[in-house]
N, C-alpha and C positions, 0 to 999 in steps of 0.2 A: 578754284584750283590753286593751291601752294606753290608759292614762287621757290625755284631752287635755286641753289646759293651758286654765284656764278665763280668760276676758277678763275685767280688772278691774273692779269698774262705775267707769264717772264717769275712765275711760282712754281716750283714743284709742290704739287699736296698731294694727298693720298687718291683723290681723285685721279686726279691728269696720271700719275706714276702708272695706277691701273687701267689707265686706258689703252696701254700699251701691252697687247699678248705676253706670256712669257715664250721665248723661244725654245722649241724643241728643232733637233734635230732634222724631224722628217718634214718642217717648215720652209717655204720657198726663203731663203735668204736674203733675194733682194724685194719680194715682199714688205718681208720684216720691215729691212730697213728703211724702204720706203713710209711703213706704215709709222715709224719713227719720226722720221720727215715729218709727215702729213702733220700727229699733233702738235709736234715741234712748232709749227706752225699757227696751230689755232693755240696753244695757251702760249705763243710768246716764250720760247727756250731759246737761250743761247745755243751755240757750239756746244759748250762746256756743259751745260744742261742734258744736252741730249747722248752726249756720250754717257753724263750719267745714270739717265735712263735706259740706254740701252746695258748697260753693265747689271743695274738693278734687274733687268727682266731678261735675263738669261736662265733657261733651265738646268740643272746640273750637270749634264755633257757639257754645255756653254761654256759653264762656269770654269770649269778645270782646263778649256780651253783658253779662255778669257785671261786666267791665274798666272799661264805657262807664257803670255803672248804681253800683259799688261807694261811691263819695268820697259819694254821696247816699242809699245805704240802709243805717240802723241798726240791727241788730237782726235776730232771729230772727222774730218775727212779720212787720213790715218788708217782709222779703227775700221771705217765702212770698207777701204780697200781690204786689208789684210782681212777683215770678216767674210768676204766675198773671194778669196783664194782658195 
């Protein structure tokens, strides 16, 4: 069996980004974000990481959601409340 290549901790790669659903809509939202947490967790993400990531995996609703809300939310904690309004 081939060994697979193990994700750095505390690295975004193209891996770890997609492990993370993109968000629709009709998606439990604190799901989501939980499910952000979790990898957050196993490859080693900052805060700042993972607000990353959750910005990168937003679906087009998200997105223009995200656009309208971004210039006014700081932070990782922040984001998760106002996401969850």
């Amino acid at each position: 069996m081939e060994d697979q290549p193990q994700a750095q901790r505390g690295y975004i790669n193209a891996s770890s980004l997609f492990s993370v659903p993109l968000y629709r809509p009709e998606d439990d939202a604190r799901r989501w974000l939980e499910t952000v947490e979790r990898h957050g967790r196993v490859y080693g993400w900052s805060q700042e990481d993972r607000l990353n990531v959750a910005r990168c995996r937003l679906g087009p609703e998200a997105q223009t959601w995200d656009a309208a809300k971004a210039t006014r939310i700081h932070g990782w904690q922040a984001y998760k409340e106002e996401f969850l309004q």
